[in-house]
C-alpha positions in Angstrom: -10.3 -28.6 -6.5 -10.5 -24.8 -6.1 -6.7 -23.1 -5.5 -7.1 -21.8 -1.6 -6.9 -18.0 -1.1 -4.3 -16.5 0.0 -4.1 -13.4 2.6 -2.1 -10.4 1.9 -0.9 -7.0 3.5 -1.7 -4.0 0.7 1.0 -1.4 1.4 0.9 2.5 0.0 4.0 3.6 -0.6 5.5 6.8 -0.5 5.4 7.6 3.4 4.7 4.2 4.6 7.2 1.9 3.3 9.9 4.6 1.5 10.1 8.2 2.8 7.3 11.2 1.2 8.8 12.6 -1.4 7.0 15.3 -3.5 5.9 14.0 -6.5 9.1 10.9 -6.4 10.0 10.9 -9.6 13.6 9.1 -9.7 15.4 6.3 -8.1 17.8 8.5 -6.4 15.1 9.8 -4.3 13.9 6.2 -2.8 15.2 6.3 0.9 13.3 3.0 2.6 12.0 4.4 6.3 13.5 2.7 9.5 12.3 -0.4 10.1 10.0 -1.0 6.8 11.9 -3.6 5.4 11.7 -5.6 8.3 8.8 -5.5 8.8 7.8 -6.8 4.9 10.6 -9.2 5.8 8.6 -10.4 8.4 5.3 -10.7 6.8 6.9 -12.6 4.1 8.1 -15.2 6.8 4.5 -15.0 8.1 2.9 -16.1 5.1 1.5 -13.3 3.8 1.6 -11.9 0.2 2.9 -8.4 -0.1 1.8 -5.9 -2.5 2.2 -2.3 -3.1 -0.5 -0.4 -4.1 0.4 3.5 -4.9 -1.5 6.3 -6.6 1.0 8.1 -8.7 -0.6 11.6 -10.0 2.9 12.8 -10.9 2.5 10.8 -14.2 -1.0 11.8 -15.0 0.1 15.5 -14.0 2.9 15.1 -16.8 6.0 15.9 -14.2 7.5 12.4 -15.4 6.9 9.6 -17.4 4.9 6.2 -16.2 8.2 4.1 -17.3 10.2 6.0 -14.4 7.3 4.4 -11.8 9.0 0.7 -13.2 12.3 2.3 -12.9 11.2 3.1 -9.0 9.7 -0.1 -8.1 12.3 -2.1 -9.4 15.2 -0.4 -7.2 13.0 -0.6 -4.4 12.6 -4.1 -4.9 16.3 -4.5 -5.1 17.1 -2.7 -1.8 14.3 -4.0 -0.2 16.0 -7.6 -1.2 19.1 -6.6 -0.1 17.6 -6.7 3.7 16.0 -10.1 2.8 12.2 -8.6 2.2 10.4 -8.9 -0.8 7.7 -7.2 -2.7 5.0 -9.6 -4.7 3.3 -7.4 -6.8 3.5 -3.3 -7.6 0.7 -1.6 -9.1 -0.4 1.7 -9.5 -2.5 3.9 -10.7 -1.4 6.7 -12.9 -5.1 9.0 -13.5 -6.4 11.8 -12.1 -9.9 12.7 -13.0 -9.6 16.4 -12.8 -5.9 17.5 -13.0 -4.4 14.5 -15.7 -3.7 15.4 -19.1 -4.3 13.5 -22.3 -5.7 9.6 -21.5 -4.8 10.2 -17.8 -7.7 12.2 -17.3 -10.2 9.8 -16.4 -12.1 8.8 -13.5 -10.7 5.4 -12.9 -11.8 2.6 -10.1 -8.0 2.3 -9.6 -7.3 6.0 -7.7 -7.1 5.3 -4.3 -9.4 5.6 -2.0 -11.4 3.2 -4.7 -10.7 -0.1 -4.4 -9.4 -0.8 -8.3 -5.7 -1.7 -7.3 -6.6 -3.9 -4.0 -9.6 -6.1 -6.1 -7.3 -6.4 -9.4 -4.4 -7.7 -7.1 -7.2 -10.1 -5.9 -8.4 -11.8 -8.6 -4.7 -12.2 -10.3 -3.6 -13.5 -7.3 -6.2 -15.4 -5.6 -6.3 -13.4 -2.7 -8.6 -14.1 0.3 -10.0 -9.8 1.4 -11.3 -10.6 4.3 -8.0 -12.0 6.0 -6.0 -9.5 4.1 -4.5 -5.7 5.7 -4.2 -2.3 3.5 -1.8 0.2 5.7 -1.2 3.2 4.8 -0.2 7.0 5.8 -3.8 8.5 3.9 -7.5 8.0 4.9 -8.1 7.3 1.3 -6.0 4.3 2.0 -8.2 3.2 4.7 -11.4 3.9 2.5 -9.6 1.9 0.3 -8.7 -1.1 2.2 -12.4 -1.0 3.3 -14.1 -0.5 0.2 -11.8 -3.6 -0.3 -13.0 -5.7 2.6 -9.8 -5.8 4.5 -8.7 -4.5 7.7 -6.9 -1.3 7.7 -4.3 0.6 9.6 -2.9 4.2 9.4 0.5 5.1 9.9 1.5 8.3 11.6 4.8 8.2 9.0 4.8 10.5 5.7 1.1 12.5 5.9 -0.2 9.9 8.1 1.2 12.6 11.1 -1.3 15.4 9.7 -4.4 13.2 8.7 -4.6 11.1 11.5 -7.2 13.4 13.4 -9.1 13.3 10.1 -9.9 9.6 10.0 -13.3 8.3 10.1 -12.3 5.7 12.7 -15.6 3.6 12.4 -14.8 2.9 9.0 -15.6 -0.9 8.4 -12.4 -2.9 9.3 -10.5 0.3 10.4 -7.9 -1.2 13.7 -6.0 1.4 14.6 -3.6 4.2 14.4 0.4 3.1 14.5 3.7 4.8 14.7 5.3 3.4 11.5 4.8 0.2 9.6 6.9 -2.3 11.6 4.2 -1.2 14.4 1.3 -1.5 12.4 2.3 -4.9 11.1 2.8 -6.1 14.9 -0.8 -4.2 15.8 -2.4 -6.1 13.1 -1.4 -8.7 10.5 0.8 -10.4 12.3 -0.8 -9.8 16.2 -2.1 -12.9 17.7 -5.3 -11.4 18.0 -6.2 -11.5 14.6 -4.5 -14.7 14.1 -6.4 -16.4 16.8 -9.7 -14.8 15.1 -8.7 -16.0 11.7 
């Protein structure tokens, strides 16, 4: 009997769950935004699988090393536990085509807005797209979540304030534009709407 497929919410993360930061590079920089851990705490409740997908050209760029993105996640996990919200899965991509050094100057299928992180996530987890949600504060995470086959939302946290009037809003499975993420998470995964529509 095939395992069923489960939905998930894809997440960016520097200016949608944890405030921007240029080029975060420690774990003394992590300050979560209002309301984000709620909101993950209430998509876990929900049902849904949560997992952060981050592009991460700081490492690629050589300003710090890809251990310190572990370093990152894992307080991030541990204060987002501390509010009773957990993360499933981190992953990230740490290339850049034109500006990485050494091996992390490639043109990878992982840099948002390419769809690498959401359909590796996927397949290890037995994820179900087309019920699943990427938000995020960038149009390449919209193009992502598309190129992806989920339903997207921006937030107007981190850049999301500045690149909202730059959105292609009839992107396939493009919703909407919300305040912050416990807004987008009430506008779509967890709206009754989309429930009702399956």
């Amino acid at each position: 009997m095939p395992i069923p497929r489960r939905p998930a919410v894809f997440l960016d993360r520097d200016g949608t769950i944890i405030e921007e930061v240029y080029y975060l590079a420690c774990p003394s920089q992590v300050r979560l935004l209002p309301g984000a851990a709620e909101a993950i705490r209430d998509l876990n409740h929900a049902g849904f699988m949560v997992i952060v997908v981050t592009n991460q050209a700081g490492v690629a760029r050589g300003y710090f090393p890809e251990s310190r993105v572990a370093e990152v996640h894992s307080y991030l996990a541990a204060r987002l536990a501390d509010a009773g919200a957990k993360v499933d899965a981190f992953y990230y991509c740490p290339h850049h085509e034109r500006d990485g050094i050494g091996g992390y100057r490639i043109a990878c299928d992982c840099r948002k807005p390419r769809p690498g992180m959401l359909l590796r996530a996927a397949r290890e987890h037995q994820l179900d797209l087309a019920e699943s949600w990427m938000i995020g504060d960038k149009p390449s995470d919209v193009s992502a979540g598309s190129a992806a086959g989920c339903r997207s939302i921006l937030v107007r946290t981190g850049y999301g304030a500045s690149s909202a009037g730059l959105m292609d809003r009839f992107q396939p499975g493009f919703v909407g534009i919300a305040a912050n993420l416990a807004a987008a998470v009430e506008l779509g995964p967890l709206s009754r709407r989309y429930q009702l529509a399956g």
